[in-house]
ZALO-187708 format. One record per residue: residue number from 1; residue in three letters; x, y, z of N, C-alpha, C, O, CB in turn. Coordinates in Angstrom, 1 decimal, always signed. Glycine has a CB too. Layout:
residues N
+-----+-----+--------+--------+--------+--------+--------+--------+--------+--------+--------+--------+--------+--------+--------+--------+--------+
:   i :  aa :     nx :     ny :     nz :    cax :    cay :    caz :     cx :     cy :     cz :     ox :     oy :     oz :    cbx :    cby :    cbz :
+-----+-----+--------+--------+--------+--------+--------+--------+--------+--------+--------+--------+--------+--------+--------+--------+--------+
: NUM : Ala :      X :      Y :      Z :      X :      Y :      Z :      X :      Y :      Z :      X :      Y :      Z :      X :      Y :      Z :
...
+-----+-----+--------+--------+--------+--------+--------+--------+--------+--------+--------+--------+--------+--------+--------+--------+--------+
END
This chain:
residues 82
+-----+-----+--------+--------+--------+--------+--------+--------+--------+--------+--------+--------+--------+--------+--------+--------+--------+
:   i :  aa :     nx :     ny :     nz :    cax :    cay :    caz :     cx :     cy :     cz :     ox :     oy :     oz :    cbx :    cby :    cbz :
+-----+-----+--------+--------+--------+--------+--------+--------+--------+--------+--------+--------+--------+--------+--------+--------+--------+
:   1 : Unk :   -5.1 :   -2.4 :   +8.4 :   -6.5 :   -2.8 :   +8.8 :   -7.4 :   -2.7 :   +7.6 :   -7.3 :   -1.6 :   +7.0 :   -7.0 :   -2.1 :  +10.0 :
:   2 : Unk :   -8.1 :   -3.5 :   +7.3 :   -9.2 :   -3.6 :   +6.4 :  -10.4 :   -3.9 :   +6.7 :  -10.9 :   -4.6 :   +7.6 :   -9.1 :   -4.6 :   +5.6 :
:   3 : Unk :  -11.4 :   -2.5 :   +5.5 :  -13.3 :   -2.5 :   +6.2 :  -13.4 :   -2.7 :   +5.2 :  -12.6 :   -2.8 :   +4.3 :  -14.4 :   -1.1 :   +6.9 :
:   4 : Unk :  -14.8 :   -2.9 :   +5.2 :  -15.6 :   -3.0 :   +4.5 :  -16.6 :   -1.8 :   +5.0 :  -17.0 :   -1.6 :   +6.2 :  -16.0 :   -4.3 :   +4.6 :
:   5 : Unk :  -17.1 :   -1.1 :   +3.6 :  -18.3 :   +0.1 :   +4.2 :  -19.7 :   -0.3 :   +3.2 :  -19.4 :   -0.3 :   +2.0 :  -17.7 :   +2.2 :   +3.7 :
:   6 : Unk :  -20.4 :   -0.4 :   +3.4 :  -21.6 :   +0.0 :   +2.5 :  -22.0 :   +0.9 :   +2.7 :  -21.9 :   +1.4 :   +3.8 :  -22.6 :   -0.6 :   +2.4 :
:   7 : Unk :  -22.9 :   +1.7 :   +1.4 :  -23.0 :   +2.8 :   +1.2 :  -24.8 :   +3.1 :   +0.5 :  -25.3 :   +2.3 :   -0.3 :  -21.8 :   +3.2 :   +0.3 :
:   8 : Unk :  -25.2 :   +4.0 :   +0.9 :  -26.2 :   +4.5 :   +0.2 :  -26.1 :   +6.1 :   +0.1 :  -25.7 :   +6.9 :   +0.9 :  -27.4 :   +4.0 :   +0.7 :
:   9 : Unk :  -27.1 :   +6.1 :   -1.6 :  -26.7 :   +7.6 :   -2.0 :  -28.4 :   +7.8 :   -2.5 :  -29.4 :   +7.1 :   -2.7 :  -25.3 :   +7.8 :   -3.4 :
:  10 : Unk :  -28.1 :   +9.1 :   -2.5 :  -29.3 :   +9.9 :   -3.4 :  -29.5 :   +9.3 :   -4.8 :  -28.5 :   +9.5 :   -5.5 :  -29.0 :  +11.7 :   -3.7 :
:  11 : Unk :  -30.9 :   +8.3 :   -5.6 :  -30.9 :   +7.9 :   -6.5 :  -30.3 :   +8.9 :   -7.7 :  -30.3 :  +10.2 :   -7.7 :  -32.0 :   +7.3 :   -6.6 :
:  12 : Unk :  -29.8 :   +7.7 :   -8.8 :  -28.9 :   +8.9 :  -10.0 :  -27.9 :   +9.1 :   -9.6 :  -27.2 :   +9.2 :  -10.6 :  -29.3 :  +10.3 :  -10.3 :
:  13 : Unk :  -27.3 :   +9.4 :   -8.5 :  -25.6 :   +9.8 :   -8.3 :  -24.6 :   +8.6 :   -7.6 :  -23.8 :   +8.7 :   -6.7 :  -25.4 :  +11.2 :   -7.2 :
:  14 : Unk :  -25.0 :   +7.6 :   -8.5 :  -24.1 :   +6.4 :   -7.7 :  -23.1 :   +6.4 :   -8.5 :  -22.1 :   +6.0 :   -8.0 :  -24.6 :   +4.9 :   -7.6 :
:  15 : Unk :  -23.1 :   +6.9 :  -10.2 :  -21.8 :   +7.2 :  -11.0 :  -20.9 :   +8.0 :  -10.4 :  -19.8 :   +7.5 :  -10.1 :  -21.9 :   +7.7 :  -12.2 :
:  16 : Unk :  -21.1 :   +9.4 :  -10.1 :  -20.4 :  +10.4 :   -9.6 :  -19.7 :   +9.9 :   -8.2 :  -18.6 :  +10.2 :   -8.1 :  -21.2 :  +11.5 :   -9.5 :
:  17 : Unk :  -20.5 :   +9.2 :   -7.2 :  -20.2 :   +9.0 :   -5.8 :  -19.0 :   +8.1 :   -6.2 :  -17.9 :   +8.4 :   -5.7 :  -21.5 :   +8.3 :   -4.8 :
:  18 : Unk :  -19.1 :   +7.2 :   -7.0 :  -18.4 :   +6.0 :   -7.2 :  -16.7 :   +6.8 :   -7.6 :  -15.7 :   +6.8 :   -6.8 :  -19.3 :   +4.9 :   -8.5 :
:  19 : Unk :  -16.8 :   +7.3 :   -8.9 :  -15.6 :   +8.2 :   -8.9 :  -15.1 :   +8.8 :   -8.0 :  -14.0 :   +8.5 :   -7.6 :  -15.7 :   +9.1 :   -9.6 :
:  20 : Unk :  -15.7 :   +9.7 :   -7.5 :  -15.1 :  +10.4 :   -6.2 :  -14.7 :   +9.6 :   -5.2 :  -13.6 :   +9.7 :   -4.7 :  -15.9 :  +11.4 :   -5.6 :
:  21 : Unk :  -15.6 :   +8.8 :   -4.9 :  -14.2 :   +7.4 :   -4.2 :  -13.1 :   +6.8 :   -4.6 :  -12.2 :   +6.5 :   -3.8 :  -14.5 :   +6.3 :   -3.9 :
:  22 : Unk :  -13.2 :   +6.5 :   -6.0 :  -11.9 :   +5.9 :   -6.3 :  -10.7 :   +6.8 :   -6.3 :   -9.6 :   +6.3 :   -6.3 :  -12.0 :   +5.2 :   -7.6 :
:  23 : Unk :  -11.2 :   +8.6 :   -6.3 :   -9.7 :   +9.1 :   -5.5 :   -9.2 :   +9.4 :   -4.3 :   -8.2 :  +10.0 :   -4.1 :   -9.4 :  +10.0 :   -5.8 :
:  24 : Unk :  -10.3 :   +8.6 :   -3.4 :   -9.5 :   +8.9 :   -1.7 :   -8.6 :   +7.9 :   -1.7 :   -8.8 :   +6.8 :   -2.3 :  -10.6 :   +8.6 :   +0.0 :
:  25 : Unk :   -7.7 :   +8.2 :   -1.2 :   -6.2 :   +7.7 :   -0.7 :   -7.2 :   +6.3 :   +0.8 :   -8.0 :   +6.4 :   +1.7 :   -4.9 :   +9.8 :   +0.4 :
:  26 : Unk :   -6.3 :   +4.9 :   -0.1 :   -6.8 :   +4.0 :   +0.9 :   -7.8 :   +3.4 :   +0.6 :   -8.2 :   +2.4 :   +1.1 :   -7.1 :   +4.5 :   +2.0 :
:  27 : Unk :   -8.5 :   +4.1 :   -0.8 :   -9.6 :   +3.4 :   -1.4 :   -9.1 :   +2.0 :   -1.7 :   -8.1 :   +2.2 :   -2.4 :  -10.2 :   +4.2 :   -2.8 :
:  28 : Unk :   -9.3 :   +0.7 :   -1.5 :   -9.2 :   -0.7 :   -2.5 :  -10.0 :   -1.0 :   -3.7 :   -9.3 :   -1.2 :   -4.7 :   -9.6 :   -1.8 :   -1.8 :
:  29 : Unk :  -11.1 :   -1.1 :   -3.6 :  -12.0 :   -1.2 :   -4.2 :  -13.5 :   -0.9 :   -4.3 :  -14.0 :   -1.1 :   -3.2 :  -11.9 :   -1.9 :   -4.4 :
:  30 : Unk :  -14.2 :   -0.4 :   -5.2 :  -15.8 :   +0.1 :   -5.2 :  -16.2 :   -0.7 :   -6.2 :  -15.6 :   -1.1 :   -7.2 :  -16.1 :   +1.8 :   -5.4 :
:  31 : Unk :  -17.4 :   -0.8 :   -5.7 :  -18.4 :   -1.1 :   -6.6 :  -19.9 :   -0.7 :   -6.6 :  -20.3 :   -0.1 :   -5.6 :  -18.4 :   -2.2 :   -6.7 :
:  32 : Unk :  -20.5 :   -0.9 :   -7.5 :  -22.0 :   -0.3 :   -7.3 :  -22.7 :   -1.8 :   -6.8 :  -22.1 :   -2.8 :   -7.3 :  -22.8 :   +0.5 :   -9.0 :
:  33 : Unk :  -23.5 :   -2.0 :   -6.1 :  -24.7 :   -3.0 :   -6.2 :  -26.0 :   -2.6 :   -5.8 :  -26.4 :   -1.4 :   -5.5 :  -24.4 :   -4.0 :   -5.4 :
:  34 : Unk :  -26.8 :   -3.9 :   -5.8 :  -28.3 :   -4.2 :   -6.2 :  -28.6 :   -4.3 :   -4.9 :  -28.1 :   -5.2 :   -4.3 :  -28.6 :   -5.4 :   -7.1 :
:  35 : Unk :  -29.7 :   -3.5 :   -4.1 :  -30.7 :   -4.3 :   -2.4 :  -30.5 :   -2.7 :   -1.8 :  -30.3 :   -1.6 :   -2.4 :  -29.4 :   -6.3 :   -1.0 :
:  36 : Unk :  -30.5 :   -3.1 :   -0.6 :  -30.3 :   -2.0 :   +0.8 :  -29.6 :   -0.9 :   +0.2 :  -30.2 :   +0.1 :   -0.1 :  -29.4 :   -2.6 :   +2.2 :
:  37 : Unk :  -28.4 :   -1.0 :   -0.1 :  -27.2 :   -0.1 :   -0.3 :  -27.0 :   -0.1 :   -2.0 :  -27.4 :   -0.8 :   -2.9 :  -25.6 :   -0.7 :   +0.7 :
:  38 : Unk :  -26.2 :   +1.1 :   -1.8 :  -26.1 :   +1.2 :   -3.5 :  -24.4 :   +1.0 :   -4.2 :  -24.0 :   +0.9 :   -5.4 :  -26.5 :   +3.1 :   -3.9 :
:  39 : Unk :  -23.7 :   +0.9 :   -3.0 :  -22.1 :   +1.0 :   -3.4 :  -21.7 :   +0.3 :   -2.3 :  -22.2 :   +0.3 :   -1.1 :  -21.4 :   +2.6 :   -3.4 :
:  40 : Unk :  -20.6 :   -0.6 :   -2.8 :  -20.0 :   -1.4 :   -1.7 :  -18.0 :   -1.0 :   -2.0 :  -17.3 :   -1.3 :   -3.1 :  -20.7 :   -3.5 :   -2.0 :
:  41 : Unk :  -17.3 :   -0.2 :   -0.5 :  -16.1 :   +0.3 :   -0.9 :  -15.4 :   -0.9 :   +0.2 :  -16.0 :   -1.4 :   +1.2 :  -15.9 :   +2.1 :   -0.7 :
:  42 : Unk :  -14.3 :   -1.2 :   -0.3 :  -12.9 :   -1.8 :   +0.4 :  -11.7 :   -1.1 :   +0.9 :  -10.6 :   -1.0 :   +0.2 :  -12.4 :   -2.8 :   -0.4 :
:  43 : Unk :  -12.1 :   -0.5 :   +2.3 :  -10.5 :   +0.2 :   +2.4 :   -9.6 :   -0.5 :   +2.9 :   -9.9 :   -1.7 :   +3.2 :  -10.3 :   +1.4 :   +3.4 :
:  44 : Unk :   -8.0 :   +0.3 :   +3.0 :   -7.3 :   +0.2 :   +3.9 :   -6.7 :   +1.2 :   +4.6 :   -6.1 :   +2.1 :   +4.0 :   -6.7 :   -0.4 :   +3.6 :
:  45 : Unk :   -6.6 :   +1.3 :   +6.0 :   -5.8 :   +2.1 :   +6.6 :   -5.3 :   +1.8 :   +7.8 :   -6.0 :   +1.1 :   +8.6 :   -6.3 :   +3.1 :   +6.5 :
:  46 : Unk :   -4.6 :   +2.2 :   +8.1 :   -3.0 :   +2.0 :   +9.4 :   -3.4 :   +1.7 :  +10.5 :   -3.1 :   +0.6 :  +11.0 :   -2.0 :   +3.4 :  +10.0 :
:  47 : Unk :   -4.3 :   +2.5 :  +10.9 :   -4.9 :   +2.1 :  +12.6 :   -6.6 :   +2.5 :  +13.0 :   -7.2 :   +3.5 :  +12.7 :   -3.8 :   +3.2 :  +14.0 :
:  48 : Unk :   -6.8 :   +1.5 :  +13.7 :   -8.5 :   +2.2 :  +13.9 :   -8.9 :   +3.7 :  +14.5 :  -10.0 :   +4.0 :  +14.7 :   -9.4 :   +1.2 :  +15.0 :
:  49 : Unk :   -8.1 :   +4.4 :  +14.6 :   -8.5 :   +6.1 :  +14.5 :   -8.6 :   +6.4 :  +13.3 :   -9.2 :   +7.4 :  +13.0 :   -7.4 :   +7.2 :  +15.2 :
:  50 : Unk :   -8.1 :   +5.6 :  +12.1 :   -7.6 :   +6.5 :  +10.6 :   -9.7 :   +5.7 :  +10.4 :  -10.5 :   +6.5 :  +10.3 :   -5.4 :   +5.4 :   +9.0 :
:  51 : Unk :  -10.0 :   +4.2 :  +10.5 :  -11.4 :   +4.2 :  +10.6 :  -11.9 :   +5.5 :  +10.9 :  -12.2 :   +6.1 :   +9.8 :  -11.8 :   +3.3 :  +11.6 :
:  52 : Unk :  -12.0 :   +6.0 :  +11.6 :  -12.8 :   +7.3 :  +12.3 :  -13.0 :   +8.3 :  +11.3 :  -14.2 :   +8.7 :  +11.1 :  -11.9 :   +8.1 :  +13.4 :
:  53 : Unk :  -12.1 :   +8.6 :  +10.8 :  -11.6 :   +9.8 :   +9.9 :  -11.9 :   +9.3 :   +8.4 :  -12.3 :  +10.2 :   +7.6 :   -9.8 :  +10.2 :  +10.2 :
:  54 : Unk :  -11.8 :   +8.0 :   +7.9 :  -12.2 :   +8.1 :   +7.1 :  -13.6 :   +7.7 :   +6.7 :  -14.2 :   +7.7 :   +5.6 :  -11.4 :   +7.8 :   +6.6 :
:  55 : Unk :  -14.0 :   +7.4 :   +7.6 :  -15.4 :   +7.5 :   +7.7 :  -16.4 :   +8.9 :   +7.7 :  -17.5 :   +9.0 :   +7.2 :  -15.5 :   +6.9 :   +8.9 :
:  56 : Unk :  -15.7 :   +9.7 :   +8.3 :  -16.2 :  +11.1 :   +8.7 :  -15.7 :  +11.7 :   +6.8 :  -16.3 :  +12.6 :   +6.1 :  -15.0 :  +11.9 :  +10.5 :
:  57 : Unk :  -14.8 :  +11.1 :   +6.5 :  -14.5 :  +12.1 :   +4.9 :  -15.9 :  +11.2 :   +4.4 :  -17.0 :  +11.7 :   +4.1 :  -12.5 :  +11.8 :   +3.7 :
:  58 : Unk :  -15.8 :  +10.0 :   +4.4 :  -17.1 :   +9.1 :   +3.6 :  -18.6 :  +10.7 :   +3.7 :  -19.2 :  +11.3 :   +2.8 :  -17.6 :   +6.9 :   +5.0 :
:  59 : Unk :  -18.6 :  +10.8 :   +5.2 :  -20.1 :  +11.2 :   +5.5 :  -20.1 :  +12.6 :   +4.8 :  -21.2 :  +13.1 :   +4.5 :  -20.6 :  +11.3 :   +7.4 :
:  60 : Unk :  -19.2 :  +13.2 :   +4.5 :  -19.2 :  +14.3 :   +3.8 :  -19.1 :  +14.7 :   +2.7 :  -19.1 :  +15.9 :   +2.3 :  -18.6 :  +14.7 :   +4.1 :
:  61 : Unk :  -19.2 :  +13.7 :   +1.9 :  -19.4 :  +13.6 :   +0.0 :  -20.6 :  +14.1 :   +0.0 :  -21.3 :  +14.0 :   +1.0 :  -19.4 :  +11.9 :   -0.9 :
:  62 : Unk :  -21.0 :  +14.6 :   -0.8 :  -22.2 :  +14.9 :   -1.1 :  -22.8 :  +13.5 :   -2.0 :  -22.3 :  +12.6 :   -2.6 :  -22.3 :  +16.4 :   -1.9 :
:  63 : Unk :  -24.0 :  +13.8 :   -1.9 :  -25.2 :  +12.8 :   -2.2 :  -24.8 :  +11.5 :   -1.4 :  -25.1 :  +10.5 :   -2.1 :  -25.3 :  +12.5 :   -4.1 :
:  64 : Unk :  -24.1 :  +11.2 :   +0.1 :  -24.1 :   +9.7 :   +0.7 :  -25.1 :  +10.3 :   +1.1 :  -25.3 :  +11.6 :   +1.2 :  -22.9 :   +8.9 :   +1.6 :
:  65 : Unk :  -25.9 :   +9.1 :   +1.6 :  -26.9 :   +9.7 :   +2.9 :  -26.6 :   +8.4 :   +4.0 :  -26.9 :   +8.5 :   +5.2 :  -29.1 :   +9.7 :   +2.2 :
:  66 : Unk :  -26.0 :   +7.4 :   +3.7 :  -25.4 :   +6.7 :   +5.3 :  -24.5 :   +6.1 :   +4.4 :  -24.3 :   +6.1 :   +3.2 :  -26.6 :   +5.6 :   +6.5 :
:  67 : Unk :  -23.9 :   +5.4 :   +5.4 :  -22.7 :   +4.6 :   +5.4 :  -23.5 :   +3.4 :   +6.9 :  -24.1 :   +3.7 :   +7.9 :  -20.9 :   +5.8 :   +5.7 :
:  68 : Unk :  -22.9 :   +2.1 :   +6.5 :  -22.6 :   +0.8 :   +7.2 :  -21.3 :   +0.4 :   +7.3 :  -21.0 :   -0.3 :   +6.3 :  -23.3 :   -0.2 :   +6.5 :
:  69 : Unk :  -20.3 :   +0.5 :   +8.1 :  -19.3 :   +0.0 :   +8.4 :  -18.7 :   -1.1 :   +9.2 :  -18.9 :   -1.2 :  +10.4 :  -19.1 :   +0.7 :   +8.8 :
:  70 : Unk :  -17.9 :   -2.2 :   +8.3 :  -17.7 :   -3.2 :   +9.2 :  -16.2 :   -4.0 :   +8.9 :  -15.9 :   -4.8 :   +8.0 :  -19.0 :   -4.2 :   +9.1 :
:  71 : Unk :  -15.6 :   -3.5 :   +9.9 :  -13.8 :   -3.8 :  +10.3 :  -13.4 :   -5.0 :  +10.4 :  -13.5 :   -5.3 :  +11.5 :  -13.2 :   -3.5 :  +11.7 :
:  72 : Unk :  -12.9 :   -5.8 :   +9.8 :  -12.4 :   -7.2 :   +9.3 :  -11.7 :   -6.9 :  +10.4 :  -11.0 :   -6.0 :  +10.7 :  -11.6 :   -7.5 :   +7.9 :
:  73 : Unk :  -12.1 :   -8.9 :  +11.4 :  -11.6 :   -9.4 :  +12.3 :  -10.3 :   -9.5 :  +12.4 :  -10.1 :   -9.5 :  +11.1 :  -12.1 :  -10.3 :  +12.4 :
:  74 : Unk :   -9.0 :   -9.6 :  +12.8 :   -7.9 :   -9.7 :  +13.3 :   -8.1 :  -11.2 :  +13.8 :   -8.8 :  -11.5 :  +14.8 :   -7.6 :   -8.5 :  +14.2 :
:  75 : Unk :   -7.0 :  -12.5 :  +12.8 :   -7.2 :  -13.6 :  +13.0 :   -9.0 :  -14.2 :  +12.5 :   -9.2 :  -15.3 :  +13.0 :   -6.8 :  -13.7 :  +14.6 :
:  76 : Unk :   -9.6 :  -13.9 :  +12.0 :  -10.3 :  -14.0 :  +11.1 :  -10.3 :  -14.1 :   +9.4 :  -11.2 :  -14.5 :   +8.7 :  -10.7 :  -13.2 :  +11.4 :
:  77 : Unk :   -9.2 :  -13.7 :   +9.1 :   -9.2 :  -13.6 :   +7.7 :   -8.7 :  -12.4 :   +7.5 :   -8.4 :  -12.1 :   +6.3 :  -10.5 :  -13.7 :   +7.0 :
:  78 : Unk :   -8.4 :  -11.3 :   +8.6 :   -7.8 :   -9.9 :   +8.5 :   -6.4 :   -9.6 :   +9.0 :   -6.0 :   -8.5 :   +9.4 :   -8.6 :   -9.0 :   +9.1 :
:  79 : Unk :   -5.6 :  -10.9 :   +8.8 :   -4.4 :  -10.9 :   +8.7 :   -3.4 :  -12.0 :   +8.6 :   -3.6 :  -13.2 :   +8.9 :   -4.1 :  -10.3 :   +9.3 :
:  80 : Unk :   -2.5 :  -11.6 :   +8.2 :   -1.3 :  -13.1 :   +7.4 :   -1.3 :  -13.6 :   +8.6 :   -0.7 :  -14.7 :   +8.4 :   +0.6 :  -12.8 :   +6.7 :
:  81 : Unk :   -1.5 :  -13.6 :  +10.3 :   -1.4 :  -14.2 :  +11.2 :   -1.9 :  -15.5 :  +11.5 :   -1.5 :  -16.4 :  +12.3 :   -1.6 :  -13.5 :  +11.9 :
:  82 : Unk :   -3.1 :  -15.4 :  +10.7 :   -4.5 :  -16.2 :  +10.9 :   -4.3 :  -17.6 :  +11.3 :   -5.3 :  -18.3 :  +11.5 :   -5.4 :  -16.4 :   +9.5 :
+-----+-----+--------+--------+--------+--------+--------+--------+--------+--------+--------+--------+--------+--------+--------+--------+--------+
END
């Protein structure tokens, strides 16, 4: 299954936040951007309970102050079934 999270942090620590995501297990891709949020991450993981959990590691980094979470549809574009 594949999300999408946006992220916002304490200004100044979007370098550090950004590293420390690219070593969770399941990370795809990060990036920093421009507006609302400061970091936009691409996971993957096995089943929507592993959502749960890695969400809950997301909220526990230091300097996030929220997360936006949003689970690519099934037959949408979120799988070879489509």
């Amino acid at each position: 299954m594949q999300t999408y999270i946006l992220l916002t942090c304490n200004p100044g620590h979007e370098k550090e936040v950004i590293t420390h995501l690219r070593s969770i297990k399941g990370v795809m891709e990060v990036n920093g951007i421009w507006g609302k949020y400061d970091i936009f991450v691409k996971v993957e993981h096995d089943a929507e309970y592993g959502l749960d959990k890695f969400v809950e590691i997301l909220r526990k980094i230091e300097n996030i102050t929220s997360t936006y979470t949003m689970p690519v549809l099934f037959g949408q574009g979120g799988s070879i079934d489509d």
